[in-house]
N, C-alpha and C positions, 0 to 999 in steps of 0.2 A: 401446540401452544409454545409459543418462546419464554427463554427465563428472561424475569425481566431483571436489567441491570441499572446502578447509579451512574448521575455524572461522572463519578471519578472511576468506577470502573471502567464504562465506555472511553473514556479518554485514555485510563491507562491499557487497554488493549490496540488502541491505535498508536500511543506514543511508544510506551516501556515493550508490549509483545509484538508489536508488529514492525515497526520500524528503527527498532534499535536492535532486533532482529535481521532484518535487510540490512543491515549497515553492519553488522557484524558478518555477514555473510552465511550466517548460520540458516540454513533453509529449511530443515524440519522446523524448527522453532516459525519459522516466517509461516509455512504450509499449515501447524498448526491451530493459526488464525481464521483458518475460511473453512468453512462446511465442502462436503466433497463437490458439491452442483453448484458453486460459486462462478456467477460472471461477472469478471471483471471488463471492464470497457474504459479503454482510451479515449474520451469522447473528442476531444480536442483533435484525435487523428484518426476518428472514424474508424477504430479497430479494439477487437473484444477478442480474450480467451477465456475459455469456457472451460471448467474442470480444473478443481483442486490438483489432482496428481497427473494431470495431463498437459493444457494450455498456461495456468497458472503458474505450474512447476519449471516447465520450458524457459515461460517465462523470465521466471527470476534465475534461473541455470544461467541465462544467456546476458542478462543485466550486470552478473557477477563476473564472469568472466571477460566480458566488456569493459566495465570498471574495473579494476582489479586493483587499481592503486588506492581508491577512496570509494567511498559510496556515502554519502551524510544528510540526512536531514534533521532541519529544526526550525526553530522560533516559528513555535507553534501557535495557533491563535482555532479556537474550537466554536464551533456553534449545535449543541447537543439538545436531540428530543430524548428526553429520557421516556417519555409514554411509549411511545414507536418505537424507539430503540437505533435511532439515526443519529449517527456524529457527521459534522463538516468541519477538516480540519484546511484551513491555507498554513502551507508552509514553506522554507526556506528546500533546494537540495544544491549536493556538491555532488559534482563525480569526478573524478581524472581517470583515464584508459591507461593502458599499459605504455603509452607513448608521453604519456604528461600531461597531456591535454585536457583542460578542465574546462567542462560545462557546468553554469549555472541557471537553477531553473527556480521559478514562482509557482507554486502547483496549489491547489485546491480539490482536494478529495472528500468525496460522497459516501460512505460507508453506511450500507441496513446491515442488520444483525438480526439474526435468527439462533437460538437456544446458545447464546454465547461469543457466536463466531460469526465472520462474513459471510452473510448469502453473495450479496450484491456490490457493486464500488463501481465508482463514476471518478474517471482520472481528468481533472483538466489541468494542461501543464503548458507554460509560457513560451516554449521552445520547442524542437524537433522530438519527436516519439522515442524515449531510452527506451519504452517497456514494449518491445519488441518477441 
């Protein structure tokens, strides 16, 4: 049975722990967002990792070191089931690499939750796949 969480919980574990986490680089704090059997799926690029401390972890190892200059998202806009326990958030992201080079992307993420944390995530993202 999952706990069940409010509007502003659910958003604040999407906005405040999960990706002001990625953006600070801190990746325990990020890992700590998803249950261990979390899949996440780039759908936009037909590609998923599978496992909290495995595909998930890689993940964002490889996001941060890619980005290394900036990593930002925001101007966030939510559309929350609090019954089910499902947020959709669209939002803004920045990155710059190590070389300067800034990508800007229009993204729309899927989030279920289960006993607090991400089972599940659906990435679609306006541009080429960062979450490789």
């Amino acid at each position: 049975m999952s706990i069940p969480m409010t509007r502003e919980q659910l958003i604040d574990i999407v906005v405040n722990q999960y990706f002001a986490n990625v953006d600070r680089k801190n990746l325990q704090a990020t890992l700590d967002c998803f249950n261990p059997d979390v899949v996440f799926t780039i759908q936009s690029a037909f590609h998923t990792h599978t496992g909290r401390d495995t595909g998930v972890k890689a993940m964002f190892e490889n996001l941060s070191s890619t980005y290394s200059q900036k990593i930002w998202h925001g101007n966030f806009r939510h559309v929350v089931d609090v019954e089910r326990g499902h947020i959709a958030s669209q939002f803004d992201v920045e990155l710059i690499d190590a070389a300067g080079k800034v990508t800007k992307l229009s993204n729309c993420n899927f989030f279920w939750l289960e006993n607090g944390k991400f089972k599940t995530v659906y990435v679609y993202m306006s541009g080429d796949n960062v979450l490789k």
